[in-house]
C-alpha positions in Angstrom: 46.1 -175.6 -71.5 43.5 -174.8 -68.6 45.7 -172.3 -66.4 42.4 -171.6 -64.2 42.6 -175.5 -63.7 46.2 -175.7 -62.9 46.5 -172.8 -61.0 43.6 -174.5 -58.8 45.1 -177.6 -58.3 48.2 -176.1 -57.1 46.5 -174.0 -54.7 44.4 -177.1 -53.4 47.6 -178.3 -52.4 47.9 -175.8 -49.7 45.0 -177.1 -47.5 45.8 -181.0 -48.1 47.1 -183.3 -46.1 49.8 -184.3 -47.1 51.0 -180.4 -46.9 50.2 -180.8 -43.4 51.9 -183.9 -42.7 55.1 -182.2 -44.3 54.7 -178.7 -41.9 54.3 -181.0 -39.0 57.1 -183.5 -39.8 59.4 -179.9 -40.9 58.4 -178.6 -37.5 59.6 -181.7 -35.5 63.3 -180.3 -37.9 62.8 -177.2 -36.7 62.6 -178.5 -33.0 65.6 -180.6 -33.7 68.0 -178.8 -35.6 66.4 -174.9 -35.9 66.3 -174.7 -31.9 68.5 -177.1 -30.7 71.3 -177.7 -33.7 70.9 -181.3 -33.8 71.4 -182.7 -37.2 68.9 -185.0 -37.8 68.6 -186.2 -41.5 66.4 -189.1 -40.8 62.9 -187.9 -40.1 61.5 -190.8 -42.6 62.4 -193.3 -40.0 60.5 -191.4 -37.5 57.3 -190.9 -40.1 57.8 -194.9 -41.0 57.4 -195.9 -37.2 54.8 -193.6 -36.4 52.6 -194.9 -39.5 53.3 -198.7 -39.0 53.1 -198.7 -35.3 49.3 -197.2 -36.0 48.9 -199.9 -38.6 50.0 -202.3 -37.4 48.4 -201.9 -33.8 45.1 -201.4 -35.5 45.1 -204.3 -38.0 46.7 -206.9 -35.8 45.5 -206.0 -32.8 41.8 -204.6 -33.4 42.6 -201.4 -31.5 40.7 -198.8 -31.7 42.0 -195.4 -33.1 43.5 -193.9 -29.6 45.0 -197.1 -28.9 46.8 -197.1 -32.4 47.8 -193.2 -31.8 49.4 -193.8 -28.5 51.2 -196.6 -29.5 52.6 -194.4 -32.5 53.3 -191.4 -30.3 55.2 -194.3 -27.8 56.9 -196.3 -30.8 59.1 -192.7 -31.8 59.7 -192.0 -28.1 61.7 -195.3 -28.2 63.2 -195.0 -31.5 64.3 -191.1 -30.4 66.0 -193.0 -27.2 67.6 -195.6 -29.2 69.1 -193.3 -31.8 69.9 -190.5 -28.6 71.2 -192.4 -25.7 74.6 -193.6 -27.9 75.2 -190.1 -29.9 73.9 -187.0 -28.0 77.1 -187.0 -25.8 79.4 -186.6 -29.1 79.6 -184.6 -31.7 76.4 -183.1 -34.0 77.5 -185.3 -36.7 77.4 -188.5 -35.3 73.9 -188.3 -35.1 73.5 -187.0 -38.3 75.1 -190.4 -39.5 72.9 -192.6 -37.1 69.8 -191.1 -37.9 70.0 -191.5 -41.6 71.4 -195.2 -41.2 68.4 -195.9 -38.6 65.8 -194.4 -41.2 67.3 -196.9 -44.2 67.3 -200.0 -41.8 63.7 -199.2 -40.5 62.6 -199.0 -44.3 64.5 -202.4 -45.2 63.5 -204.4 -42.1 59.6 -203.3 -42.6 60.5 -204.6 -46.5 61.9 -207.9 -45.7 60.4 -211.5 -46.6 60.1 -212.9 -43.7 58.0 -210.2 -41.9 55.3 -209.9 -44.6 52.7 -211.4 -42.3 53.3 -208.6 -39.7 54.7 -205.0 -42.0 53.5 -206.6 -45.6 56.9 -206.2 -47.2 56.8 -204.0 -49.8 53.5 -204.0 -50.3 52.9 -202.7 -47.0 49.5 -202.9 -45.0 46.4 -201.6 -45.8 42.7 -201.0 -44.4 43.6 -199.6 -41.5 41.6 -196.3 -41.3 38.0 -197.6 -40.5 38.1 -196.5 -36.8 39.0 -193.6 -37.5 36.4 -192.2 -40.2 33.9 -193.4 -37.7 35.2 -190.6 -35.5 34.0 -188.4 -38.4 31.7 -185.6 -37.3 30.7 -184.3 -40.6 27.4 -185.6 -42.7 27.9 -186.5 -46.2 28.0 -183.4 -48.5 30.1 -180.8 -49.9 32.5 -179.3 -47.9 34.5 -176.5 -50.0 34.5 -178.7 -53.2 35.3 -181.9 -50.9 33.5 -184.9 -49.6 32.8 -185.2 -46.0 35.7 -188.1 -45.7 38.2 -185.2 -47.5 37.1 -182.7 -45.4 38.1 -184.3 -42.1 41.0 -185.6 -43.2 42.4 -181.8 -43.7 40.7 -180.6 -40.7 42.5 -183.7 -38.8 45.6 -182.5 -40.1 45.9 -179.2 -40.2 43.7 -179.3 -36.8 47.0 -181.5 -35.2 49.4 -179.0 -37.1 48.0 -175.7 -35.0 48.0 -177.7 -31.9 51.7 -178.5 -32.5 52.5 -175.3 -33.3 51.0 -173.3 -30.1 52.9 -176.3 -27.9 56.2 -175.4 -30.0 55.9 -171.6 -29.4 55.0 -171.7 -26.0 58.0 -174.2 -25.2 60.6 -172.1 -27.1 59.1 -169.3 -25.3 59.5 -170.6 -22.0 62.8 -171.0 -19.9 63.4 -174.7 -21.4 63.6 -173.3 -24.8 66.2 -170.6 -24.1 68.3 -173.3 -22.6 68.0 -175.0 -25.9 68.7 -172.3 -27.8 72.0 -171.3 -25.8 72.9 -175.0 -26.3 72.4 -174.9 -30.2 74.6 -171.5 -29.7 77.5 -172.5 -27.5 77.4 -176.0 -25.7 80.1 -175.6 -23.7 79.1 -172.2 -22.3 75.3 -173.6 -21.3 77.1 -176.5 -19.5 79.6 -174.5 -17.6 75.7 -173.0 -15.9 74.9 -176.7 -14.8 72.6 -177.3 -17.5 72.4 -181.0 -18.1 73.1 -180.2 -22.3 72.8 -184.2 -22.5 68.9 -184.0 -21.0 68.2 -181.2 -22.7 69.4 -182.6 -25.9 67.2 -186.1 -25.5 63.7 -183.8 -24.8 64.2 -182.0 -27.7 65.1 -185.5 -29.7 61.8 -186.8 -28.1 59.4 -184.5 -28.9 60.6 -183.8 -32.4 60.5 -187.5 -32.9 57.2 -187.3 -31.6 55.7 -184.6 -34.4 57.4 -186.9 -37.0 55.6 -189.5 -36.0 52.0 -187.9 -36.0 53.2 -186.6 -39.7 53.4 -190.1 -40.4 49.7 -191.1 -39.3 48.7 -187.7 -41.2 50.2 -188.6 -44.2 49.3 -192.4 -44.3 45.2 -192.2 -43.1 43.9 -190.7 -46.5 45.7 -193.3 -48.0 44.7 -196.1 -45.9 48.2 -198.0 -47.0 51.6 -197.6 -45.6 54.7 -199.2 -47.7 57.9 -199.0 -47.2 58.8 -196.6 -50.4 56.9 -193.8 -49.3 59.6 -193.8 -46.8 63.0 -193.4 -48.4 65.7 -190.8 -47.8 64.0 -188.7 -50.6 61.3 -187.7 -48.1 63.8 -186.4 -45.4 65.5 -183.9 -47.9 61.9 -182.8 -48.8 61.0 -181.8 -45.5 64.5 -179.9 -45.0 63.4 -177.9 -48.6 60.2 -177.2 -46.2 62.3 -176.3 -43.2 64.7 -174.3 -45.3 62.2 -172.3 -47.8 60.2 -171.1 -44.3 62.8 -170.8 -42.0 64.8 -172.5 -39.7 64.6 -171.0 -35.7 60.4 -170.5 -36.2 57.7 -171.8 -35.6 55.3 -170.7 -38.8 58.4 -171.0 -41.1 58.1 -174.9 -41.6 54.3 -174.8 -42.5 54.4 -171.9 -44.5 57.7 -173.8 -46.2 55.3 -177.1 -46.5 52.9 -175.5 -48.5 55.2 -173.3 -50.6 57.0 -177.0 -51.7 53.3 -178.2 -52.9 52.3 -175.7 -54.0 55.3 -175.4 -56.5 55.4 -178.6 -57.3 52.0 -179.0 -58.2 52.4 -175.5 -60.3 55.5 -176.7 -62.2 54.5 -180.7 -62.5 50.7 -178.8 -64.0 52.4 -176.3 -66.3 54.9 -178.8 -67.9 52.0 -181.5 -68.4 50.5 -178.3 -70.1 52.8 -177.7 -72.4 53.5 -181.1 -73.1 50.2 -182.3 -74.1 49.8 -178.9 -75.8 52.8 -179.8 -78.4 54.4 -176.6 -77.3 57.2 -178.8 -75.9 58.3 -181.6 -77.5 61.5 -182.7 -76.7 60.3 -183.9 -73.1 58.4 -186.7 -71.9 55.7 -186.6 -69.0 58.2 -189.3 -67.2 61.0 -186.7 -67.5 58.6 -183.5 -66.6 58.3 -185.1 -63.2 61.6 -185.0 -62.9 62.8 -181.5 -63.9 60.0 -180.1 -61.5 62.3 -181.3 -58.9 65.2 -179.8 -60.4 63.5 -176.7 -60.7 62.5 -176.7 -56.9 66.6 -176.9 -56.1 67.4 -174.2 -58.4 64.8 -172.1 -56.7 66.2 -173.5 -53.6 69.7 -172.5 -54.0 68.9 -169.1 -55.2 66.7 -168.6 -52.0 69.8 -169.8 -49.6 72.6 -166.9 -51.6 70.0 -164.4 -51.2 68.0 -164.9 -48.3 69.6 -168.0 -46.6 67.2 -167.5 -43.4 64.1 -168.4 -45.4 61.1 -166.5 -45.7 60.5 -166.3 -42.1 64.0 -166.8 -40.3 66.1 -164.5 -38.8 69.5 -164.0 -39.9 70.8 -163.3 -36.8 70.4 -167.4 -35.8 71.8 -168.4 -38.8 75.1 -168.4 -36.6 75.2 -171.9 -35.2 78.0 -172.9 -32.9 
């Protein structure tokens, strides 16, 4: 077994982008439910419309790559004021409910029959990223043990990532996030100030939405194919494991969370391949190693939330939501 190999591999996750697709959909969690205390437990949905409204607008349409990116950014702003304008004036949960039945229904409507000439059913659409390799700036070489088209699909990423994450820590530094924050503490007492919670509420919906949504484009362009099981309720509990291994009220906690997931996943899926093909285990199949890695990840998980529930970057003071 090559440990040097493995241990490599796992580390490579760190810098690809599908990491960064995670940190940037965890963020838009962390804007939701870390700052504000909304519960939103369908951030697929909101990766799904970002990716399909880019596909589709670029396949169907011909647009261009900044055409296909506004329409994404413009597709979750509606689907944040669909899901919003009936729930934000009740209780946390009833959001939590709508958001995870909106998610499932925008998987299944994408998979249906009789929309395969527009979303492809579930064998999705493909060839969509041509525009946007032709904004790549980079000759073709090595770049770090990539290939030029590699290499600007991370710095793409990760580039959008640290742009989200300066806009993030200036807002919650700013007097709009510390009305969020008292509203995530104590509704009641924010709104007996005049506060509009129910405005406040919708932003921070939005713009959440919004990073989901880019996470979505991130995570579909190196593929250049969207389908609809990418998208499943699976991927939503992922990115909480992000937003709960980093910490929940920060801004670096998600990304740092995003590439601890990877990176253990990679190392555990690696090391059980290992040993497997090594004959040093033989009572497991490679079919079954993929799934005890995941099992392994919640174990860690749970022992992480009894002894250091805030995550690796959280405070525990915040943990205290109203």
């Amino acid at each position: 077994m090559d440990f040097g190999f493995i241990l490599s591999s796992a580390l490579a996750e760190i810098v690809s982008p599908t990491t960064a697709a995670y940190a940037l959909a965890a963020l838009g969690l962390a804007v939701h439910f870390g700052y504000s205390g909304l519960l939103n437990f369908g951030q697929a949905g909101f990766m799904a419309v970002g990716a399909y409204g880019f596909a589709m607008t670029t396949i169907h349409f011909q647009a261009n790559f900044w055409v296909g990116l506004l329409v994404a950014v413009v597709a979750a702003v509606l689907f944040a004021l669909l899901l919003g304008i009936p729930t934000l004036r009740l209780r946390a949960d009833y959001l939590a409910i709508v958001t995870i039945a909106a998610a499932e229904i925008v998987r299944y409507v994408v998979t249906t029959n009789t929309l395969t000439d527009v979303t492809g059913s579930a064998n999705g659409l493909a060839a969509f990223r041509q525009d946007f390799l032709k904004l790549n700036p980079f000759p073709e070489g090595d770049y770090f043990g990539f290939s030029s088209n590699d290499f600007f699909y991370r710095v793409f990423g990760w580039g959008i990532v640290i742009v989200a994450c300066l806009v993030v820590w200036l807002l919650m530094r700013s007097p709009w996030g510390r009305v969020l924050k008292g509203i995530r503490e104590d509704e009641l007492a924010v709104r007996s100030l005049g506060k509009n919670v129910y405005s406040y509420k919708m932003q921070a919906l939005v713009i959440g939405g919004i990073l989901g949504a880019l996470a979505g484009m991130v995570f579909t362009l190196p593929r250049d194919v969207v389908q609809p099981a990418n998208y499943g309720t699976e991927l939503t509990f992922f990115l909480w494991t992000c937003l709960l291994l980093g910490g929940m009220s920060t801004v670096l906690g998600p990304v740092v969370g995003a590439m601890m997931f990877w990176v253990v996943l990679s190392l555990t899926q690696g090391v059980l391949y290992g040993l497997i093909e090594s004959d040093a285990i033989t009572w497991l199949s490679t079919t079954q190693a993929g799934q005890l890695r995941y099992i392994l990840v919640g174990v860690a998980l749970m022992l992480l939330m009894i002894f250091r529930p805030q995550g690796v970057f959280g405070n525990k003071k915040e943990l205290a939501f109203a």
